[in-house]
C-alpha positions as CSV (number, residue, x, y, z in Angstrom):
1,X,-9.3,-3.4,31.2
2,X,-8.7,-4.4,34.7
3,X,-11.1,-8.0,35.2
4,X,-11.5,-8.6,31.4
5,X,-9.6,-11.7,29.8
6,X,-8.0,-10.5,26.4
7,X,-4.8,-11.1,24.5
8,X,-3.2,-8.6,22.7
9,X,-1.0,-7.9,19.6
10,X,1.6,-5.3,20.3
11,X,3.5,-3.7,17.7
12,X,7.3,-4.5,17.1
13,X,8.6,-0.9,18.7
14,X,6.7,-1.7,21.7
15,X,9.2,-0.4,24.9
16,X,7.7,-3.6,26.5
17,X,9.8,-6.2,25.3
18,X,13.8,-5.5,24.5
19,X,15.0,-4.6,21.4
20,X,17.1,-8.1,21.1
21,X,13.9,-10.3,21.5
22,X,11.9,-8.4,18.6
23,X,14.2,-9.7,16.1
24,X,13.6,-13.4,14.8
25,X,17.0,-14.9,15.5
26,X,16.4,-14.4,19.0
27,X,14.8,-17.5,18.8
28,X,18.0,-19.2,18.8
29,X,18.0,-17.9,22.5
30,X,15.0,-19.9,23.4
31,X,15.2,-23.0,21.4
32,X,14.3,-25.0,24.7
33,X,10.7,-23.4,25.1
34,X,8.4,-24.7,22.5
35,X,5.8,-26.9,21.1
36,X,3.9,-28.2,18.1
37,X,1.5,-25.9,15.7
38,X,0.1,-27.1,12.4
39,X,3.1,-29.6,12.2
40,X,5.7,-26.6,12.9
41,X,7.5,-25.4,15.9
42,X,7.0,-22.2,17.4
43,X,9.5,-21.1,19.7
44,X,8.4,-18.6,22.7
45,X,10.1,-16.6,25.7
46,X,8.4,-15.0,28.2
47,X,9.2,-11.0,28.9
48,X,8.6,-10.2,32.3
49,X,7.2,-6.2,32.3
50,X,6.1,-4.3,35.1
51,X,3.6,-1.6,33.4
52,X,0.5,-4.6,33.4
53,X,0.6,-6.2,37.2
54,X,-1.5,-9.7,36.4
55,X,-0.2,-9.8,32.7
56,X,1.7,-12.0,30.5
57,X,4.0,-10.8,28.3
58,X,5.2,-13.2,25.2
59,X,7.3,-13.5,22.1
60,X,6.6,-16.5,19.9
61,X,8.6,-16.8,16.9
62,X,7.7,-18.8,13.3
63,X,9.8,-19.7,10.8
64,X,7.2,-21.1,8.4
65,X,5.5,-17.6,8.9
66,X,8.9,-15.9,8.7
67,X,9.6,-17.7,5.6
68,X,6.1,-16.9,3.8
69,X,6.6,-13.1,4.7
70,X,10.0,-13.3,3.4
71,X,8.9,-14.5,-0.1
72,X,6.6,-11.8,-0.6
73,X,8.8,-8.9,0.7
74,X,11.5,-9.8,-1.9
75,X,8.9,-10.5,-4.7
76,X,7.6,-6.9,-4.6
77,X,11.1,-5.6,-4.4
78,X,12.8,-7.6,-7.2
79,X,13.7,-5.8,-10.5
80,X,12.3,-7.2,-13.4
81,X,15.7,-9.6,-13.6
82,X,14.4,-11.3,-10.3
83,X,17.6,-9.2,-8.3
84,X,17.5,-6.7,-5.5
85,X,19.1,-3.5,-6.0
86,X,22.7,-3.5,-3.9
87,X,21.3,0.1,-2.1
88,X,17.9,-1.8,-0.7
89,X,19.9,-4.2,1.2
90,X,20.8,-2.1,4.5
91,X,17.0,-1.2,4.2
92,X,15.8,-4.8,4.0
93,X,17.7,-6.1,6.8
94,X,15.6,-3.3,8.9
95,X,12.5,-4.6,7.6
96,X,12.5,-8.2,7.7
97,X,14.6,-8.8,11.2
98,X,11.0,-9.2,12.8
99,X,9.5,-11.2,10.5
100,X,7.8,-14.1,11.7
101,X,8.0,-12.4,15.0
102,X,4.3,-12.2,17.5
103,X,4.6,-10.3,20.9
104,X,1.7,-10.9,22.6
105,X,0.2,-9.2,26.1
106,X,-2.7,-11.1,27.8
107,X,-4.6,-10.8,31.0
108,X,-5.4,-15.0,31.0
109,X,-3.4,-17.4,33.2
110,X,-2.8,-20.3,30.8
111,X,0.6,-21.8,29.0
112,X,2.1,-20.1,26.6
113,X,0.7,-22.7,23.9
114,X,-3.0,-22.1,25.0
115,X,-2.1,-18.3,24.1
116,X,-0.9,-18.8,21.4
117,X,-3.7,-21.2,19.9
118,X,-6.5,-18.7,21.4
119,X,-4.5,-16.0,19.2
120,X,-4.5,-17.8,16.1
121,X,-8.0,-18.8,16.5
122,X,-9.1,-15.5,16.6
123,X,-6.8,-13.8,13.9
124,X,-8.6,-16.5,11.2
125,X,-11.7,-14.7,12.1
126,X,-9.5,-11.1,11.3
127,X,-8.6,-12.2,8.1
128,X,-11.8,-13.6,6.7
129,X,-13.4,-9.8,7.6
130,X,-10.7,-9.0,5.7
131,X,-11.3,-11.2,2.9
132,X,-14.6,-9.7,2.7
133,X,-14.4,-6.5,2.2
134,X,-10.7,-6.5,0.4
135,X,-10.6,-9.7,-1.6
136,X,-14.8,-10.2,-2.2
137,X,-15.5,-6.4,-2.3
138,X,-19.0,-5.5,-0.1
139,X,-20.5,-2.6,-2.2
140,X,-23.5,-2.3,-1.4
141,X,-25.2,1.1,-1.9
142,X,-27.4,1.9,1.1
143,X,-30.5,3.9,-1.0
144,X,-31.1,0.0,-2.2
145,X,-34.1,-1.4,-1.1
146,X,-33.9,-3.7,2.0
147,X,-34.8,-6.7,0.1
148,X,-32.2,-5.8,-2.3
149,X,-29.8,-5.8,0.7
150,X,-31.5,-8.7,2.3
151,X,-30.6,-10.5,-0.9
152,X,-26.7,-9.1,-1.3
153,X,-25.9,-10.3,2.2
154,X,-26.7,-13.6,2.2
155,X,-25.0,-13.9,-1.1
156,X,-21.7,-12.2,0.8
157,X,-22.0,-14.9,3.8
158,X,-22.0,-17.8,1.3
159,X,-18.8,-16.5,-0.9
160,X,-16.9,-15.6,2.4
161,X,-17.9,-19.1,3.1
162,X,-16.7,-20.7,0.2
163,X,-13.3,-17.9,0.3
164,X,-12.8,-19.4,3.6
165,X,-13.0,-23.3,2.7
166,X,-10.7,-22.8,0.3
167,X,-8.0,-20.9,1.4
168,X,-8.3,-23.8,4.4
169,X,-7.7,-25.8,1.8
170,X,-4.6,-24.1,0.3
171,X,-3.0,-24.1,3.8
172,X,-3.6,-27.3,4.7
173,X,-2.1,-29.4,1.3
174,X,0.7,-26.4,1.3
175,X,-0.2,-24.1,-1.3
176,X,-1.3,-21.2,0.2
177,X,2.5,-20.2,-0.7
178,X,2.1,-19.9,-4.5
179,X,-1.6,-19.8,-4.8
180,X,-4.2,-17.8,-3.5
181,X,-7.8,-18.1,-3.8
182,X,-8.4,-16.2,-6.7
183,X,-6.4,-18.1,-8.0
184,X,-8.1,-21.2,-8.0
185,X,-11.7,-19.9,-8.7
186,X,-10.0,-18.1,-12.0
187,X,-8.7,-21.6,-13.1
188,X,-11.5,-23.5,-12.3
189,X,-13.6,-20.8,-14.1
190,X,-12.4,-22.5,-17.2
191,X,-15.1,-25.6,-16.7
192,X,-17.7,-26.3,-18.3
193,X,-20.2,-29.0,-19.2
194,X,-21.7,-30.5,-22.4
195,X,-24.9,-33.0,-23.2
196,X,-23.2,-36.2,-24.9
197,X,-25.4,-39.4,-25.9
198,X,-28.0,-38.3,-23.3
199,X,-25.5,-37.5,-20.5
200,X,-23.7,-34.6,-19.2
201,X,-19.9,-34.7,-19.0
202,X,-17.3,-32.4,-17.6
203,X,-15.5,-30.4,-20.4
204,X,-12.4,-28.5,-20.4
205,X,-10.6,-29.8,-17.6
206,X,-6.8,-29.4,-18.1
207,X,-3.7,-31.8,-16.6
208,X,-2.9,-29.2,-14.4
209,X,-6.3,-28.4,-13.3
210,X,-6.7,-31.6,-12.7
211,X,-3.5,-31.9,-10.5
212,X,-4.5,-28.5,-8.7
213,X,-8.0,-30.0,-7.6
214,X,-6.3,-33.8,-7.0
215,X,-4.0,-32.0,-4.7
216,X,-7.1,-29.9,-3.0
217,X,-8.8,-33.2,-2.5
218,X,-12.2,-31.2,-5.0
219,X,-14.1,-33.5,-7.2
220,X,-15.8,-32.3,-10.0
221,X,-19.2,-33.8,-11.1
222,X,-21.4,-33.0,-14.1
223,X,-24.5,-31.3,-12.8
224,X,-28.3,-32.6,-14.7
225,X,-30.9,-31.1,-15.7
């Protein structure tokens, strides 16, 4: 890859970077290099390696990111009281020491926040691939005609679209934390309309619905015939 510009996620047993800096409170460590994302601080230190002449090595560390992974680490391992069982615990402190934790290799000569932002730029393309084919499920059989396919496409581009503007939307008012998008399209799938006097009117809009799509910034207007 010698000459190419690229930035690369490296998995948390990587021999690149010490075992001390892969776990999250090694932030603590670092607390003077940092700067601003999406109103939160990520903290960063730089790892110098060897292996890569040319290449950066970093370890940026979230807490926002920590704390969402967190959440729904202990939700799946919860009994049905809401506890964890005593004998997880040893295991859990394994699992989650790295959460919130991004070591990143790169070839480009830029600061550490430029990396980072290039990063996250491209991972929100990742994850609305995987959106489409985990969350809006592409089945298209391939004996289908191509107009037939032609057809199913463009109606895939538009949902991943729409899956896309509104999970924005979820991150940016907060809620991406207890709602997903599936979420909100099953609640809001609970409009309607009805003709009254000559006019059509929004029907079975609910308080909270109502607070969900306030809180979204989404208006809903009758549509006419």
């Amino acid at each position: 890859m010698a000459g190419m510009e690229f930035i690369i996620p490296l998995l948390r047993n990587t021999a690149l970077i010490p075992d001390e800096l892969k776990a999250f409170a090694a932030y603590e460590r670092v607390v003077n290099h940092n700067f601003a994302y999406h109103k939160r601080i990520i903290y960063y230190a730089e790892v110098r390696q060897e292996k890569y002449g040319g290449c950066k090595l970093y370890a940026f560390y979230d807490s926002e990111r920590r704390q969402y992974l967190m959440e729904n680490y202990f939700r799946k391992i919860q009994d049905k009281d809401g506890v964890v069982p005593d004998e997880l615990m040893p295991q859990v402190t394994a699992d989650t020491a790295g959460f919130g934790v991004s070591i990143l290799l790169t070839s480009l000569d830029a600061p550490a926040k430029n990396i980072y932002l290039d990063y996250k730029a491209r991972w929100a393309i990742e994850e609305m691939f995987d959106a489409h084919k985990n969350a809006l499920g592409f089945d298209m059989k391939y004996e289908a005609s191509y107009n037939a396919q032609e057809g199913w496409a463009f109606i895939e581009f538009l949902s991943l679209l729409i899956y896309h503007k509104i999970n924005g939307m979820l991150i940016d008012s907060d809620l991406i934390k207890a709602l997903n998008v599936k979420d909100v399209l099953f609640r809001a799938s609970t409009i309607t309309q009805s003709k009254t006097s000559g006019s059509w009117k929004v029907c079975n809009m609910s308080k909270p619905l109502k607070e969900l799509l306030g809180n979204l910034t989404v208006s809903v207007e009758p549509l006419s015939s």
